[in-house]
VEXBAFI-952670 format. One record per atom (N, C-alpha, C, O): x, y, z. Coordinates in steps of 0.05 Angstrom, whole numbers, padded with zeros to 5 digits, always signed. Last residue first. Layout:
XYZ
...
END
This chain:
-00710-01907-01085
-00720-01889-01061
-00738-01876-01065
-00746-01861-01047
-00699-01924-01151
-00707-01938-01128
-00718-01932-01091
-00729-01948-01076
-00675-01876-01156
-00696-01886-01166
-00710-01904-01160
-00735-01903-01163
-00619-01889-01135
-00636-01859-01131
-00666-01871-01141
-00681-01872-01121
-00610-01939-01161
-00607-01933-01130
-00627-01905-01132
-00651-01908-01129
-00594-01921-01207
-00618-01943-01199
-00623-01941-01175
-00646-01941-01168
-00546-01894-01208
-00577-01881-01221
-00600-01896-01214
-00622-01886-01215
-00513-01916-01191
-00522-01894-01169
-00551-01880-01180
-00569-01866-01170
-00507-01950-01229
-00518-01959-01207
-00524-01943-01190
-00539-01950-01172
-00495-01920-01275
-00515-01932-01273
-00530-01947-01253
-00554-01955-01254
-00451-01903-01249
-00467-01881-01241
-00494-01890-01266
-00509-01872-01274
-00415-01951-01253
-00412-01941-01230
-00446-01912-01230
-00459-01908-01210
-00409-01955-01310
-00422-01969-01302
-00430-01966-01268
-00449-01979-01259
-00393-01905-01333
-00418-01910-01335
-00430-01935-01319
-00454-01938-01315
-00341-01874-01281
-00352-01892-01300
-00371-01901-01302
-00380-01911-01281
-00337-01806-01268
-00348-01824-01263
-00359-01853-01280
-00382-01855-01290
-00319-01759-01295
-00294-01782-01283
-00310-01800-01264
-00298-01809-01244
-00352-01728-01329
-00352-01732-01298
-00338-01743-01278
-00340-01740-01254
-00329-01737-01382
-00333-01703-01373
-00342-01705-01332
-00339-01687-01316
-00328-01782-01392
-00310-01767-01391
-00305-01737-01378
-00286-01723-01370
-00371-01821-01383
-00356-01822-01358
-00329-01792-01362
-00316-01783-01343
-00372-01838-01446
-00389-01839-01423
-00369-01835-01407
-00347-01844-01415
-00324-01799-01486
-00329-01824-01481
-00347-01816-01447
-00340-01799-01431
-00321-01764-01534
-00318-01751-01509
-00338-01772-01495
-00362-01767-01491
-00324-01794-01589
-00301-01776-01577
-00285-01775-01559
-00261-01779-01556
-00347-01860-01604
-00347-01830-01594
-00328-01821-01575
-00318-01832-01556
-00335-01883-01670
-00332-01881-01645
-00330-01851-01627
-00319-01830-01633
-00340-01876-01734
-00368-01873-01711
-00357-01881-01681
-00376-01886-01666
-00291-01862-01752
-00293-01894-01744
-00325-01899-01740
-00335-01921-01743
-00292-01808-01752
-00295-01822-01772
-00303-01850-01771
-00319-01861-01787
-00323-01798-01680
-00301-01792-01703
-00308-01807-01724
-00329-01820-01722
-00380-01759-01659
-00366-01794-01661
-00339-01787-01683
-00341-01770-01701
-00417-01735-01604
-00388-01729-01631
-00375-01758-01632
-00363-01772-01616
-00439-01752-01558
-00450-01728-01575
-00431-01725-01607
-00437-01712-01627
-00405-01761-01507
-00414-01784-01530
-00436-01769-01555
-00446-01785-01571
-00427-01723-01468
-00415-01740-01467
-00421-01759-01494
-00443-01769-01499
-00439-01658-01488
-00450-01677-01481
-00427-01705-01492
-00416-01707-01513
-00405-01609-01479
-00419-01614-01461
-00439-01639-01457
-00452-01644-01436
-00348-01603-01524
-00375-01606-01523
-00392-01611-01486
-00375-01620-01471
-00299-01582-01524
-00307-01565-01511
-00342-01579-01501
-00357-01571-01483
-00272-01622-01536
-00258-01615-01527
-00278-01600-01502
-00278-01603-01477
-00305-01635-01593
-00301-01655-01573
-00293-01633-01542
-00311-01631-01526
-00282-01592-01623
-00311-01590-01622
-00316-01614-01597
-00333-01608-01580
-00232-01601-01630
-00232-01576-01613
-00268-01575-01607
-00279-01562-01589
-00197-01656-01629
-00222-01656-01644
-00226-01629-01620
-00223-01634-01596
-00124-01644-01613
-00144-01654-01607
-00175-01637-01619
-00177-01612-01618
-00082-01616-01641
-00072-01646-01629
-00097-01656-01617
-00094-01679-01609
-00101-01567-01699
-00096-01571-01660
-00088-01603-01651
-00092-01614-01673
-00085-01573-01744
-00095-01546-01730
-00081-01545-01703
-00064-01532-01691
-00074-01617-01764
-00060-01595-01781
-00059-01567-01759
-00043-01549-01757
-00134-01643-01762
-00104-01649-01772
-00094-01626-01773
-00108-01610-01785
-00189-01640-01748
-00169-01609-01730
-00138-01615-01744
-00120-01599-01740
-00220-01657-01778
-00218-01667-01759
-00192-01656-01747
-00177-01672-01735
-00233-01636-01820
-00202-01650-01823
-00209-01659-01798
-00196-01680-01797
-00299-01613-01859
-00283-01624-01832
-00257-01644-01843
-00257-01660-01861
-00322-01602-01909
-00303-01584-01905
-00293-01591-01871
-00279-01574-01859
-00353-01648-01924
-00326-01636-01944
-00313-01618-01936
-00292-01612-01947
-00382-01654-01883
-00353-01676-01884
-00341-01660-01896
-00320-01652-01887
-00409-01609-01842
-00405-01607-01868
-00376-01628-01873
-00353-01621-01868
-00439-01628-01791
-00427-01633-01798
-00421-01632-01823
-00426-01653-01835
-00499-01603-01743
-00488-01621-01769
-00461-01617-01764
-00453-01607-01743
-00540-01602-01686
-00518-01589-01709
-00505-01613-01724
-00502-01636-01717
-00612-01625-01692
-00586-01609-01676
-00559-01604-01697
-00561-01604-01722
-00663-01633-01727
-00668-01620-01688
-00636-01615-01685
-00634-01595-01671
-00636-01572-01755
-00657-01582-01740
-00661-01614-01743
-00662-01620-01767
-00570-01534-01754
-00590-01555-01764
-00616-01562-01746
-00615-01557-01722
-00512-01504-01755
-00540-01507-01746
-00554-01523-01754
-00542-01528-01775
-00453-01537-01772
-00470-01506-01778
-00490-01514-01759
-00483-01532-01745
-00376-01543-01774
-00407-01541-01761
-00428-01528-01763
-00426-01504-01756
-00341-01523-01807
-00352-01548-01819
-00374-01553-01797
-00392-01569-01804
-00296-01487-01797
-00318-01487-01810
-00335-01499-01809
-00355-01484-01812
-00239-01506-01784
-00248-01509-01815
-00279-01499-01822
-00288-01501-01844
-00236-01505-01729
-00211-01484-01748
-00226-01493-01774
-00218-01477-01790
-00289-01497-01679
-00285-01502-01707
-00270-01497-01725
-00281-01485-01744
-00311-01456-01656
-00284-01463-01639
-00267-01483-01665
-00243-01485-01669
-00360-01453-01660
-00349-01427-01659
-00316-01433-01652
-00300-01415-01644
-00392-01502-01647
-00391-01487-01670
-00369-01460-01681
-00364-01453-01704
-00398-01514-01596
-00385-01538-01615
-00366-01514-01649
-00345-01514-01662
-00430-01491-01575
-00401-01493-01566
-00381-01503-01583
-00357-01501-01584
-00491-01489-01589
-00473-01479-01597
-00438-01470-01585
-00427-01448-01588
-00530-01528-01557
-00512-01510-01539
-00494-01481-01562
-00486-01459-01552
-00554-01574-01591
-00558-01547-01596
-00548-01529-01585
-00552-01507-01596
-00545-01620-01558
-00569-01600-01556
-00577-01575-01560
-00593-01560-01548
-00537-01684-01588
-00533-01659-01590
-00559-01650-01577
-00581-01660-01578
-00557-01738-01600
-00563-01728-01565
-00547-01699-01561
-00542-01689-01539
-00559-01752-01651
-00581-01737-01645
-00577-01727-01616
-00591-01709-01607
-00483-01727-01662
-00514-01749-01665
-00533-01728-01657
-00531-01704-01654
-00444-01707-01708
-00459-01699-01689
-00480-01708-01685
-00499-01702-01700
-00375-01734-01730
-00406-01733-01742
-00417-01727-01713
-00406-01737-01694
-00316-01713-01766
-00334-01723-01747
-00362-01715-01755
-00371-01701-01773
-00283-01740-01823
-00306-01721-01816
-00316-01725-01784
-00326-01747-01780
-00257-01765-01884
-00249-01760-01857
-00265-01737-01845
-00263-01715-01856
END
């Protein structure tokens, strides 16, 4: 039981310091995940505290590999709505 930190981490260090087990360190190109020592906050807090705070949408996948802090979460704009505001701009 572990979350895992993909590549579209950017190194912000937010993730790291908020962590009740530890289990984020530094890494190159972005931050890890020590499994043996992540609970995934059981016990701590009622929600993943590295999710909570992260800054990139979909950056933290839980055990399943589904991600956390889901497209659209941090903007309350759904991906499919500001893939079209993204084509549109680009298209001008």
């Amino acid at each position: 039981m572990a979350v895992k930190i993909i590549e579209s981490c950017v190194n912000c260090y937010a993730c790291e310091p908020v962590c009740p087990s530890k289990a984020i360190y530094a890494a190159k190109p972005h931050f890890l995940v020590n499994s043996k020592k992540c609970t995934e906050c059981e016990g701590d807090y009622p929600v993943y505290q590295c999710a909570s705070i992260c800054p990139i949408e979909g950056a933290i996948l839980n055990s399943l590999g589904e991600a956390i802090n889901l497209p659209g979460s941090l903007t309350g704009i759904p991906p499919e709505r500001m893939a079209e505001v993204m084509a549109e701009l680009q298209g001008h």
